[in-house]
Backbone as JSON Lines, residues from 0, in Angstrom:
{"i":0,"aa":"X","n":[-54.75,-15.17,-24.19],"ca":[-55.64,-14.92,-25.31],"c":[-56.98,-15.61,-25.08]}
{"i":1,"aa":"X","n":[-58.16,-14.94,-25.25],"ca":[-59.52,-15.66,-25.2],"c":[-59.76,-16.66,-26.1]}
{"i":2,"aa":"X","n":[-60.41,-17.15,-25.86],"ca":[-61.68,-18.19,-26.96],"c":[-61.52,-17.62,-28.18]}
{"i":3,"aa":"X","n":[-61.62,-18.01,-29.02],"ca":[-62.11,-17.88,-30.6],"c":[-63.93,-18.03,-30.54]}
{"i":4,"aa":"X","n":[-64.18,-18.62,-29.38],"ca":[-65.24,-19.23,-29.58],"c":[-66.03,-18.88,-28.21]}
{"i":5,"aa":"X","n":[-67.49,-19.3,-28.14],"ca":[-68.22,-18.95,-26.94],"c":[-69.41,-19.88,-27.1]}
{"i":6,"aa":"X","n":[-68.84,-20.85,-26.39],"ca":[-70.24,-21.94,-25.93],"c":[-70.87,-21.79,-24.89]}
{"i":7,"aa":"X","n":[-72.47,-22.35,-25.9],"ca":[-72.96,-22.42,-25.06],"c":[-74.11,-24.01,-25.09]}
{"i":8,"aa":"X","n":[-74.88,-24.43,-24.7],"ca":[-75.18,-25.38,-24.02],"c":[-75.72,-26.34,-25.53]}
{"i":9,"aa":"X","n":[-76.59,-25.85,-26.48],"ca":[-77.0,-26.41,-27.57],"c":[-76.15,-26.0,-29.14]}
{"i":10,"aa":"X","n":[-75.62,-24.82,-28.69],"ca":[-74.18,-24.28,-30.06],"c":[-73.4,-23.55,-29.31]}
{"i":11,"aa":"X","n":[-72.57,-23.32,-30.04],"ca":[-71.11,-22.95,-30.23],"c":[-71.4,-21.62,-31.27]}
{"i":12,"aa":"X","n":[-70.64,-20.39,-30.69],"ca":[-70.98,-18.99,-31.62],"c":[-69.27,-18.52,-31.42]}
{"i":13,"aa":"X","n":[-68.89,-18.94,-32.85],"ca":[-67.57,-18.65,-33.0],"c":[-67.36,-16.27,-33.57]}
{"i":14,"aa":"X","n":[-66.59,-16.51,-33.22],"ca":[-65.98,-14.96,-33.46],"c":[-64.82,-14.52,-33.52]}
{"i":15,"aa":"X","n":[-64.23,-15.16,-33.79],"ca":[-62.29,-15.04,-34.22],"c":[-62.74,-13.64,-35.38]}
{"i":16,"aa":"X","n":[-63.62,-13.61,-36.55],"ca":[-63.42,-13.16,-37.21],"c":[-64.15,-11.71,-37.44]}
{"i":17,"aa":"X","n":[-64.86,-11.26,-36.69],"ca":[-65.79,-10.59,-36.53],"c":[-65.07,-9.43,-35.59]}
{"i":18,"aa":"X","n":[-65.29,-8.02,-35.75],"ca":[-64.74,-7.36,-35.21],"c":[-65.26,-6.8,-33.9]}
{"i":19,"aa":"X","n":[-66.59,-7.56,-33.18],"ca":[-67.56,-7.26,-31.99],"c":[-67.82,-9.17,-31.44]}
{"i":20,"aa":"X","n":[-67.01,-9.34,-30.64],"ca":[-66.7,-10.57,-29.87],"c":[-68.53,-10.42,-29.16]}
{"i":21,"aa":"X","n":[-68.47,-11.95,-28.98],"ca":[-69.8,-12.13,-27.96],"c":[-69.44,-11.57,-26.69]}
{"i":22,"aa":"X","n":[-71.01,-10.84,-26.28],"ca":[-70.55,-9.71,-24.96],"c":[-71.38,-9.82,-24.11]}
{"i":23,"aa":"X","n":[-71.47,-9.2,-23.22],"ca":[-72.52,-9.45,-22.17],"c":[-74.24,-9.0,-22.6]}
{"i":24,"aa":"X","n":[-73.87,-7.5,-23.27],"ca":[-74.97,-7.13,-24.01],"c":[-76.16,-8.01,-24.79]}
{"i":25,"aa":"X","n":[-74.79,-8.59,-26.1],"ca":[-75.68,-9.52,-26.68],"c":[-76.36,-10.84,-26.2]}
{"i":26,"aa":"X","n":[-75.44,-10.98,-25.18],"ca":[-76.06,-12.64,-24.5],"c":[-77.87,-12.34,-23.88]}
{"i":27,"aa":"X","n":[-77.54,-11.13,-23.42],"ca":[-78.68,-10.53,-22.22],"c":[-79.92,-10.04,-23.43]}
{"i":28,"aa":"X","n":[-79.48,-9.71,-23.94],"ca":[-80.71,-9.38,-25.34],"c":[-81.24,-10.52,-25.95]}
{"i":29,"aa":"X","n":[-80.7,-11.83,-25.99],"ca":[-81.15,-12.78,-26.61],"c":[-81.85,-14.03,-25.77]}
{"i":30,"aa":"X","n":[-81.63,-13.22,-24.62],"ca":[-82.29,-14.26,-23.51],"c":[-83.52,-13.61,-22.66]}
{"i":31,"aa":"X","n":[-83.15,-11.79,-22.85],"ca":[-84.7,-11.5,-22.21],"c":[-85.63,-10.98,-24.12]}
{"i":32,"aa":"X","n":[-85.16,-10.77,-25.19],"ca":[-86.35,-10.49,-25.88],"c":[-87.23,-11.39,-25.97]}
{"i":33,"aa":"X","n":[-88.7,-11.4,-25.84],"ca":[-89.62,-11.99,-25.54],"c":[-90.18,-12.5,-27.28]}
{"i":34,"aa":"X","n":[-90.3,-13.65,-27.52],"ca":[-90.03,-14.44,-29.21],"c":[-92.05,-15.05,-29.18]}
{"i":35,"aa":"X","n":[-92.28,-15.4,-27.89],"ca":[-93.7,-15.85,-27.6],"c":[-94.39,-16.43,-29.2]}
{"i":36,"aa":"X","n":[-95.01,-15.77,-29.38],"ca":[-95.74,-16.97,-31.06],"c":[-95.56,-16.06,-32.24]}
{"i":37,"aa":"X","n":[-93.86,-15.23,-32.36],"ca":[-93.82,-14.84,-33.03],"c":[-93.25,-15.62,-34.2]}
{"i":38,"aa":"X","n":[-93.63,-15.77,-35.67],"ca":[-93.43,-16.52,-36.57],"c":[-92.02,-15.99,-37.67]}
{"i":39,"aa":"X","n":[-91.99,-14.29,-37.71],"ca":[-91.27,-14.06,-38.55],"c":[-90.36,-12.62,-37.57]}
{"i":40,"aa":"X","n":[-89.07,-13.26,-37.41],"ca":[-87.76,-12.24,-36.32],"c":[-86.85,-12.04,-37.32]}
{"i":41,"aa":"X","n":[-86.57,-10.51,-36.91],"ca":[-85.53,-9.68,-37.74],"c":[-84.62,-9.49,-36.82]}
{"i":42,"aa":"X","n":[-83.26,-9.69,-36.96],"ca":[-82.2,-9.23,-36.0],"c":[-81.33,-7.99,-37.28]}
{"i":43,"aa":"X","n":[-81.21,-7.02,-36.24],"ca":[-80.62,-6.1,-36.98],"c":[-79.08,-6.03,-36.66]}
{"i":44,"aa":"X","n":[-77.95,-6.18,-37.09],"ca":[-76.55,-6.07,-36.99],"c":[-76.47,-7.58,-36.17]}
{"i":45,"aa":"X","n":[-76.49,-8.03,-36.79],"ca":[-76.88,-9.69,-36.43],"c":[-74.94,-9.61,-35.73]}
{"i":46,"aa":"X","n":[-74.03,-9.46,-36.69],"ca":[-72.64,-9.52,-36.0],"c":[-72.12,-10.97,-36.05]}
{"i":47,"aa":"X","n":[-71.99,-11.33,-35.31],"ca":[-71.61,-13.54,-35.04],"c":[-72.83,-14.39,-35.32]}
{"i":48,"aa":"X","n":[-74.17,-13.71,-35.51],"ca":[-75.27,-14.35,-35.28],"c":[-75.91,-15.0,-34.4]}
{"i":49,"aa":"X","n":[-75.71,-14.47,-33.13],"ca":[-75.5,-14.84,-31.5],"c":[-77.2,-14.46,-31.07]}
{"i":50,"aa":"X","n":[-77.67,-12.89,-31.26],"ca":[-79.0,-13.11,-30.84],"c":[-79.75,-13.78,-31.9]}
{"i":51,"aa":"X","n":[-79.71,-13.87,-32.66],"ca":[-80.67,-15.02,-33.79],"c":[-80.59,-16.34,-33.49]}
{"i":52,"aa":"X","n":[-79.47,-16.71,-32.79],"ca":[-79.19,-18.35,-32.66],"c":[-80.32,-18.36,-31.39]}
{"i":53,"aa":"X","n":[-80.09,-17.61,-30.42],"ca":[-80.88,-17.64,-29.37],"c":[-82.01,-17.67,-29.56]}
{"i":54,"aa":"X","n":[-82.55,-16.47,-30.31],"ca":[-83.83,-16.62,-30.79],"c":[-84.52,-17.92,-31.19]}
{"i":55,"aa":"X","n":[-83.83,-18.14,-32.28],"ca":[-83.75,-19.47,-32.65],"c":[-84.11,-20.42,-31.68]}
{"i":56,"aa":"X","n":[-83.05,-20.93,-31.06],"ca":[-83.79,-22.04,-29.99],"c":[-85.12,-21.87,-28.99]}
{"i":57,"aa":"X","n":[-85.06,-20.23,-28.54],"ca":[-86.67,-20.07,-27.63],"c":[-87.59,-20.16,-28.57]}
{"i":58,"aa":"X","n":[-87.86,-19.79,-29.9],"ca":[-88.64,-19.18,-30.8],"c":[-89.43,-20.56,-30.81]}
{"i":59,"aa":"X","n":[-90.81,-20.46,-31.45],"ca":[-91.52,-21.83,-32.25],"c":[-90.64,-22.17,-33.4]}
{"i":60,"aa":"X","n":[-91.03,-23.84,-33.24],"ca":[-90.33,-24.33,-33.96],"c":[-90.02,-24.31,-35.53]}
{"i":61,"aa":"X","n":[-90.89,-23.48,-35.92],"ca":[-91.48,-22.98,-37.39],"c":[-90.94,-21.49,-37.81]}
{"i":62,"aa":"X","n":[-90.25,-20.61,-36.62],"ca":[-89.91,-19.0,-37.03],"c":[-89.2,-18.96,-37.54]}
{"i":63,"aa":"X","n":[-89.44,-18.06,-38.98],"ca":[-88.5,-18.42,-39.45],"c":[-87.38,-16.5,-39.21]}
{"i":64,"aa":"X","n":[-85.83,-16.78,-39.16],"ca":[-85.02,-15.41,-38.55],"c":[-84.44,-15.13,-39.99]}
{"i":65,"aa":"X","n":[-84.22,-13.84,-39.47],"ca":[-83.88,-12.95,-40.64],"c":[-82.58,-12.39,-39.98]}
{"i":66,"aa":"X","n":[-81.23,-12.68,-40.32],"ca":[-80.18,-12.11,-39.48],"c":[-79.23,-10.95,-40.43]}
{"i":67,"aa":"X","n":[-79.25,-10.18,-40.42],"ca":[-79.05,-8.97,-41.41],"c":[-77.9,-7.8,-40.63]}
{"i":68,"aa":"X","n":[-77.05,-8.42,-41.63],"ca":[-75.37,-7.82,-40.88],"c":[-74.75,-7.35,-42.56]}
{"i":69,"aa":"X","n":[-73.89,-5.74,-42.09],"ca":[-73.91,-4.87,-43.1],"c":[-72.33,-5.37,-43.5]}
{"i":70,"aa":"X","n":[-71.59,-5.65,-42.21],"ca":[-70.37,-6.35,-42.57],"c":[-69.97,-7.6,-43.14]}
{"i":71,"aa":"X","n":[-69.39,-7.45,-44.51],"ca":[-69.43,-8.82,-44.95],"c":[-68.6,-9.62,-44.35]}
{"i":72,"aa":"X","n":[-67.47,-9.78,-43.6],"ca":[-67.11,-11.03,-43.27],"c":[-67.92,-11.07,-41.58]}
{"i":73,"aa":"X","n":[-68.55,-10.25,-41.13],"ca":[-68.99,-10.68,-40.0],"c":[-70.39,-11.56,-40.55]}
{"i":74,"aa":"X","n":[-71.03,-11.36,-41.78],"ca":[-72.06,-11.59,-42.11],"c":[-71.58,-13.35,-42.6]}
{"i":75,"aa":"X","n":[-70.53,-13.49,-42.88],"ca":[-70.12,-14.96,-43.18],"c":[-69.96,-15.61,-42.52]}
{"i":76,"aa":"X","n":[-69.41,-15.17,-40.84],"ca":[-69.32,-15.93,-40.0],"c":[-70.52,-16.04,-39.09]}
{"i":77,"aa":"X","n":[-71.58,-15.24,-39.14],"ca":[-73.14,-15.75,-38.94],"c":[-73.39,-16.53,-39.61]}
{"i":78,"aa":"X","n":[-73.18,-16.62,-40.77],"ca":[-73.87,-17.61,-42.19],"c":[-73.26,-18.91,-41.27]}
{"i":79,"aa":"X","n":[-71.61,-19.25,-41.04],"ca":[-71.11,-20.48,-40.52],"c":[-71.57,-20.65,-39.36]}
{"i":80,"aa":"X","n":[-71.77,-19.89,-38.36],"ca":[-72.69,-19.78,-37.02],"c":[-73.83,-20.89,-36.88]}
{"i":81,"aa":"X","n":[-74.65,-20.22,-38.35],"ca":[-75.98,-20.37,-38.21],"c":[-75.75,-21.93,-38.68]}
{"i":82,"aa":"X","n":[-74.66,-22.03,-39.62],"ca":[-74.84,-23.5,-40.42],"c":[-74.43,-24.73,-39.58]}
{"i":83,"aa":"X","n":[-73.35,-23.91,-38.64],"ca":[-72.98,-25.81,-37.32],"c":[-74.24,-25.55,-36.48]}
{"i":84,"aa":"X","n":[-75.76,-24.91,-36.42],"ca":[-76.08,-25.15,-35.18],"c":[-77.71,-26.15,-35.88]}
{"i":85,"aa":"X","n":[-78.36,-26.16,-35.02],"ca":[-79.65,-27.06,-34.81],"c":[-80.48,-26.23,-35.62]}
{"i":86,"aa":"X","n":[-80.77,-25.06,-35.96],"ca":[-81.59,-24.56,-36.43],"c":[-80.93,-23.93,-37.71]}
{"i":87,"aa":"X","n":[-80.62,-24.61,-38.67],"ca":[-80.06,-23.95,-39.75],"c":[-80.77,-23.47,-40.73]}
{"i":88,"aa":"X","n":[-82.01,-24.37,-40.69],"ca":[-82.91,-24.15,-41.83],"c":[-84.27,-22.81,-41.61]}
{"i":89,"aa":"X","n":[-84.02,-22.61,-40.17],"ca":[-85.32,-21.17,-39.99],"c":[-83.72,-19.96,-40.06]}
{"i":90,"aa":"X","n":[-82.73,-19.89,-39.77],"ca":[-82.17,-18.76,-40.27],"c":[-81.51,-17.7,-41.61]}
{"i":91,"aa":"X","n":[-81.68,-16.97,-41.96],"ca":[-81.25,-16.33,-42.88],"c":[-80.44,-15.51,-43.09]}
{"i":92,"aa":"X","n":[-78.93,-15.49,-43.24],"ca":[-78.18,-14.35,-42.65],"c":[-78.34,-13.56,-44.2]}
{"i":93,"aa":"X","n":[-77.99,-11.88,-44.35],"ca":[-78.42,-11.62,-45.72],"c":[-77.89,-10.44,-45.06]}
{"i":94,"aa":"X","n":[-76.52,-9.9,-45.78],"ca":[-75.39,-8.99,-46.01],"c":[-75.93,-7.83,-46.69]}
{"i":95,"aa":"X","n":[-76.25,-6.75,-45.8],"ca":[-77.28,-5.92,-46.29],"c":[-77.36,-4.67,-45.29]}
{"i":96,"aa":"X","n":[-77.31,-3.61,-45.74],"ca":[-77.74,-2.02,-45.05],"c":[-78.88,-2.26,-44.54]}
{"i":97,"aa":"X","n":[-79.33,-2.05,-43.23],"ca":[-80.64,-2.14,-43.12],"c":[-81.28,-1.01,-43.18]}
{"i":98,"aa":"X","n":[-80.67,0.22,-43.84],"ca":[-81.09,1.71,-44.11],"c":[-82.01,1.01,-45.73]}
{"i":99,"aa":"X","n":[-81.06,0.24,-46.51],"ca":[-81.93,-0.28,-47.98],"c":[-82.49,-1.75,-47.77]}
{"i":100,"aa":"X","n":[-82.52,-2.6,-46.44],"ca":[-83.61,-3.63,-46.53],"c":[-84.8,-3.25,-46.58]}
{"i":101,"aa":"X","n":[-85.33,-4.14,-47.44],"ca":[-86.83,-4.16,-48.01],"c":[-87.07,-5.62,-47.82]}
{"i":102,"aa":"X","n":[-88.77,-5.73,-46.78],"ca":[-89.41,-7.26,-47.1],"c":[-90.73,-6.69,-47.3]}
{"i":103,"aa":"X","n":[-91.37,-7.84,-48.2],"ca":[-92.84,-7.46,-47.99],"c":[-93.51,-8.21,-47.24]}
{"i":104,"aa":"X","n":[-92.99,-9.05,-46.42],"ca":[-93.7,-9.3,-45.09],"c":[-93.28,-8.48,-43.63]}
{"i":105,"aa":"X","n":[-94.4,-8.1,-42.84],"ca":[-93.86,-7.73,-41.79],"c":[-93.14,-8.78,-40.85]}
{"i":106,"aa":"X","n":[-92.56,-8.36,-39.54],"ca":[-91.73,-9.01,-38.81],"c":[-93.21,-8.83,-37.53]}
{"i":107,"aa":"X","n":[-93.11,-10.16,-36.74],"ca":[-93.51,-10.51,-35.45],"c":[-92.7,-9.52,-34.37]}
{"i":108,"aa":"X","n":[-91.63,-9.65,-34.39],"ca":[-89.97,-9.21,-33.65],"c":[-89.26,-8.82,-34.29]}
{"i":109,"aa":"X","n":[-88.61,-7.71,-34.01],"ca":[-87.65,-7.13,-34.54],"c":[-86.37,-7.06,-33.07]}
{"i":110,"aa":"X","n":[-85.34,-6.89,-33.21],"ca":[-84.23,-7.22,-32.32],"c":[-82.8,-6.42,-32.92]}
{"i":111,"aa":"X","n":[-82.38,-5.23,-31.82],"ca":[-80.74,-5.01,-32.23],"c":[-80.23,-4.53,-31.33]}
{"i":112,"aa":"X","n":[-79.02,-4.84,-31.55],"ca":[-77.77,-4.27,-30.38],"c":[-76.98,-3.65,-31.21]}
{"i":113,"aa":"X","n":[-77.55,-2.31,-31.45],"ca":[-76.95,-1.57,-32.78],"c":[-75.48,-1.02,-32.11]}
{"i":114,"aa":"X","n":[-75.13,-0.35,-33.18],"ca":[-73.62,0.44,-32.68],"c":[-74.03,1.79,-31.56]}
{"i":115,"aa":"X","n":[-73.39,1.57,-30.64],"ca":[-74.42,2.69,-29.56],"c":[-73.0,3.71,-29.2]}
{"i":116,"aa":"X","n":[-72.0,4.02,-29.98],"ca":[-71.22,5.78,-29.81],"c":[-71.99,6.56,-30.63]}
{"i":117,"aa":"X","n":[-71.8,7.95,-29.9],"ca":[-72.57,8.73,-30.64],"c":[-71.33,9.86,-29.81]}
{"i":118,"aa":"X","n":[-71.08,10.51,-31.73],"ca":[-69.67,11.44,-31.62],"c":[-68.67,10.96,-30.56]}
{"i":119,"aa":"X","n":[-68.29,9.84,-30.35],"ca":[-66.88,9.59,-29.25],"c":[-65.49,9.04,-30.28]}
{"i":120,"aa":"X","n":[-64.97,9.12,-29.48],"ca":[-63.04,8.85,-30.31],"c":[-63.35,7.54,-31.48]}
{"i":121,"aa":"X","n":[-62.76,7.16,-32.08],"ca":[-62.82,6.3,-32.91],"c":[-61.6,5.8,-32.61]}
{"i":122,"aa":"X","n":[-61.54,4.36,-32.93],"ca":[-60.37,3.81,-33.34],"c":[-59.47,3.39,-34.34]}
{"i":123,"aa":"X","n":[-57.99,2.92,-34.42],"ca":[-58.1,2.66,-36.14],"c":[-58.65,1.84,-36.89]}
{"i":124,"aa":"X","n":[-59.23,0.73,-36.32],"ca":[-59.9,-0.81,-36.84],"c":[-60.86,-0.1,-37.19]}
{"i":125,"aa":"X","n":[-61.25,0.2,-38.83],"ca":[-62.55,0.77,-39.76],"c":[-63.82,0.0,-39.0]}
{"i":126,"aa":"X","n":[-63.25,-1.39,-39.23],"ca":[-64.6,-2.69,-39.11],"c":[-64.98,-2.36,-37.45]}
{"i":127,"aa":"X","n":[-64.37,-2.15,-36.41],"ca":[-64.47,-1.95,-35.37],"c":[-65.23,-0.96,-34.9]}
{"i":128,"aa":"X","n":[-64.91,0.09,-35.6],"ca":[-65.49,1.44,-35.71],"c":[-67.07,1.13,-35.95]}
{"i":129,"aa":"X","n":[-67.54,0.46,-36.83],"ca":[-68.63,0.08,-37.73],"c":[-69.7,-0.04,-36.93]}
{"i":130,"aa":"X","n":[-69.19,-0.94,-35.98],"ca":[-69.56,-1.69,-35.22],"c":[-70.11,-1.41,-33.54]}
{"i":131,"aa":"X","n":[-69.23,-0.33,-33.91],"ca":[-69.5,0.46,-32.34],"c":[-70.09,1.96,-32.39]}
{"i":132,"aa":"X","n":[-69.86,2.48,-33.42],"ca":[-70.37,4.47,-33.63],"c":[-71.73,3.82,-34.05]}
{"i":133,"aa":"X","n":[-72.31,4.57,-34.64],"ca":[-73.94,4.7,-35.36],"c":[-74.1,5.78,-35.95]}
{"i":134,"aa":"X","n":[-72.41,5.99,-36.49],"ca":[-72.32,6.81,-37.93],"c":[-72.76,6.36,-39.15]}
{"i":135,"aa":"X","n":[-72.86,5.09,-39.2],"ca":[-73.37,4.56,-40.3],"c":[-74.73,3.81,-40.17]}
{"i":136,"aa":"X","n":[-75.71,4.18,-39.0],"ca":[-76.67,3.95,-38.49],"c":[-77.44,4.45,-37.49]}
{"i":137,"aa":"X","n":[-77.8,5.77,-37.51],"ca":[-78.54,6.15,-36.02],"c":[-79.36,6.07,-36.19]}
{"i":138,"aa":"X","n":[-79.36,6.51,-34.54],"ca":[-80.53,6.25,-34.06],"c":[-82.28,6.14,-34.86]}
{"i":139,"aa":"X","n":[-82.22,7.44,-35.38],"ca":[-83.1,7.68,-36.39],"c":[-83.52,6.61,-37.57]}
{"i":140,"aa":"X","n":[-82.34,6.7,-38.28],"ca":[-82.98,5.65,-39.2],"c":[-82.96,4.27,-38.45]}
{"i":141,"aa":"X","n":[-83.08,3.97,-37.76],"ca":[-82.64,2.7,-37.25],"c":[-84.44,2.18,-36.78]}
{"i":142,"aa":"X","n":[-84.8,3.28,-36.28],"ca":[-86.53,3.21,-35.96],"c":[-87.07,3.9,-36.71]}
{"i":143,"aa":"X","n":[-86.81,4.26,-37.68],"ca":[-87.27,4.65,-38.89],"c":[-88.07,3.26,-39.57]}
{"i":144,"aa":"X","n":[-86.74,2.63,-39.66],"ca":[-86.78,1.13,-40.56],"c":[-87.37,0.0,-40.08]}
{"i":145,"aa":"X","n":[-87.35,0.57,-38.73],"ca":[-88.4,-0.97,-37.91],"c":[-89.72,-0.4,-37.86]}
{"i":146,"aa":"X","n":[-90.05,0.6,-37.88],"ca":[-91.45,1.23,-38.2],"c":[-92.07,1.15,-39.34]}
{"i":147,"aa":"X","n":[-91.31,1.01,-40.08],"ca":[-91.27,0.06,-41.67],"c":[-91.96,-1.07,-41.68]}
{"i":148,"aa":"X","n":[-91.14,-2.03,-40.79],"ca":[-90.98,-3.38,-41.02],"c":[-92.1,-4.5,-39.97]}
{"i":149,"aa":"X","n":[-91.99,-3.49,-38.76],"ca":[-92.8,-4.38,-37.86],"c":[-93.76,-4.54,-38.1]}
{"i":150,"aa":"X","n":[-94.72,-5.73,-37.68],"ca":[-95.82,-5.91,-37.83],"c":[-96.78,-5.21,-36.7]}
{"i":151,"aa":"X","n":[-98.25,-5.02,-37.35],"ca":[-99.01,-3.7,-36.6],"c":[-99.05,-4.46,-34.74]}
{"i":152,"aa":"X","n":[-98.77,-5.73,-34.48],"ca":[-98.99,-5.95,-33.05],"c":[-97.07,-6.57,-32.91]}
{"i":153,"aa":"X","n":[-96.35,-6.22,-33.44],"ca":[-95.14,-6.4,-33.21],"c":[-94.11,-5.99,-31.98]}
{"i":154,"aa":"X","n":[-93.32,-6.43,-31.88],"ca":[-92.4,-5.69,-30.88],"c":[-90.65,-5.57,-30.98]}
{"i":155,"aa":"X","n":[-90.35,-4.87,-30.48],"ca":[-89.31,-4.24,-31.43],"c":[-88.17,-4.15,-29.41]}
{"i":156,"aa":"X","n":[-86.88,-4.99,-29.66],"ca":[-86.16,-5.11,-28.55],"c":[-84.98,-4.42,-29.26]}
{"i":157,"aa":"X","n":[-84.45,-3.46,-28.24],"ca":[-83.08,-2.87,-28.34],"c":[-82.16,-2.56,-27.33]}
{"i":158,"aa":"X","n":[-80.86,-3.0,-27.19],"ca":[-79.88,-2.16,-25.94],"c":[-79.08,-0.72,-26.27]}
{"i":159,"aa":"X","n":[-79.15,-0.17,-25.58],"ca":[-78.78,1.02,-25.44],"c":[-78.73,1.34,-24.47]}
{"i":160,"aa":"X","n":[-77.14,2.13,-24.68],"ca":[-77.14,3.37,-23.36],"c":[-77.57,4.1,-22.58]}
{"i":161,"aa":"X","n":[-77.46,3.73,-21.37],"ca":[-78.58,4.72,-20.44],"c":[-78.57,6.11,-20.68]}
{"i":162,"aa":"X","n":[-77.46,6.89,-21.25],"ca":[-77.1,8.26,-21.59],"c":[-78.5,8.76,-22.81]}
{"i":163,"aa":"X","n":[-78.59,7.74,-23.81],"ca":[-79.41,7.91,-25.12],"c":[-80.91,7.58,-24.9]}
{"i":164,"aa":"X","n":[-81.07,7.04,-23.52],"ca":[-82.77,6.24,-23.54],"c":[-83.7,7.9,-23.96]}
{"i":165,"aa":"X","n":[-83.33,8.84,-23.36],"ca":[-84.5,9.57,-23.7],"c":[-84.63,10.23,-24.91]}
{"i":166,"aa":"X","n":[-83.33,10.21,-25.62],"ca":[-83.03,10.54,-26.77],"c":[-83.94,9.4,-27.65]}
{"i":167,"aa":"X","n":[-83.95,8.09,-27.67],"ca":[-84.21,6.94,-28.14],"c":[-86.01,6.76,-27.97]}
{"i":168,"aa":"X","n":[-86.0,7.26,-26.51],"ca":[-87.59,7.23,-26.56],"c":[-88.73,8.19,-27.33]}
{"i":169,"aa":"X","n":[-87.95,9.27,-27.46],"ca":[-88.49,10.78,-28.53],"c":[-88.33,10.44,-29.7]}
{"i":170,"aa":"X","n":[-87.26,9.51,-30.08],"ca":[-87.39,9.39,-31.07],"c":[-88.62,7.92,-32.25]}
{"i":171,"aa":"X","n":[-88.74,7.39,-30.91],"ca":[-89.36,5.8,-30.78],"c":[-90.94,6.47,-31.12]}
{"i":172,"aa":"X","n":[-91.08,7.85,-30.13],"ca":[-92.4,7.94,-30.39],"c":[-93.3,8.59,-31.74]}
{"i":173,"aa":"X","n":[-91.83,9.33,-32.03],"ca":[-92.11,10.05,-33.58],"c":[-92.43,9.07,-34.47]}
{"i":174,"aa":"X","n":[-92.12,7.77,-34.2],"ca":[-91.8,6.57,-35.23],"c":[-93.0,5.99,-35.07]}
């Protein structure tokens, strides 16, 4: 049986409870999105709260993160994530559709490792499902909502499937 848990050098990003374990994906997204003198980061499907923690430590010492996960107990165990580590006080985890988040500030950064099936098998774990289709999030609205949100010199990091990039880029440009 694995870890419950996944350390790393300044925290500890637990996931016993969360139905999307820390992965290679998320590690690699939170170490190349570029945070430079951005003041205000949105992570979208925040999950364990793994790229926000990261963020977190590259970010200035003042950014403040916005970690926004639709699943409530994955959204609790970001909340505990965020609360054993060094930066507790710039994160915000906030249990929320990001189809109905609303801020009236823009974001510096925006950041997600959204659910990337599109029409494939499902499994029986609902929460699992959630987590992995983008039935309850595509593509579309997904850059819909960061076109919303970003700020006019912002930048906006996502992983995705090499199958969807051109799908993702047509749709990036409509946005």
């Amino acid at each position: 049986m694995s870890n419950p848990y996944f350390q790393f050098k300044q925290f500890t990003v637990w996931h016993d409870k969360c139905a999307m374990k820390v992965g290679t994906d998320g590690v690699l997204l939170g170490a190349w999105t570029s945070v430079g003198n951005a003041r205000r980061i949105l992570d979208v499907g925040t999950g364990t709260g793994l790229v926000a923690l990261m963020l977190a430590q590259r970010s200035l010492q003042d950014a403040e993160i916005v970690a926004l996960e639709i699943d409530e107990v994955a959204a609790l165990q970001a909340e505990e994530n965020a609360a054993r580590s060094p930066w507790r006080e710039r994160i915000e985890v906030i249990r929320a559709d990001f189809k109905d988040y609303q801020s009236s500030d823009k974001f510096d950064v925006i950041v997600s490792n959204p659910p990337y099936f599109v029409d494939s098998l499902e499994c029986p774990n609902r929460r699992r499902n959630a987590a992995r289709h983008n039935d309850s999030l595509t593509y579309e609205e997904l850059l819909a909502g960061v076109s919303e949100l970003l700020a006019e010199d912002g930048a906006f990091t996502i992983v995705i499937p090499t199958d969807v990039t051109d799908k993702v880029k047509t749709i990036a440009s409509a946005n």
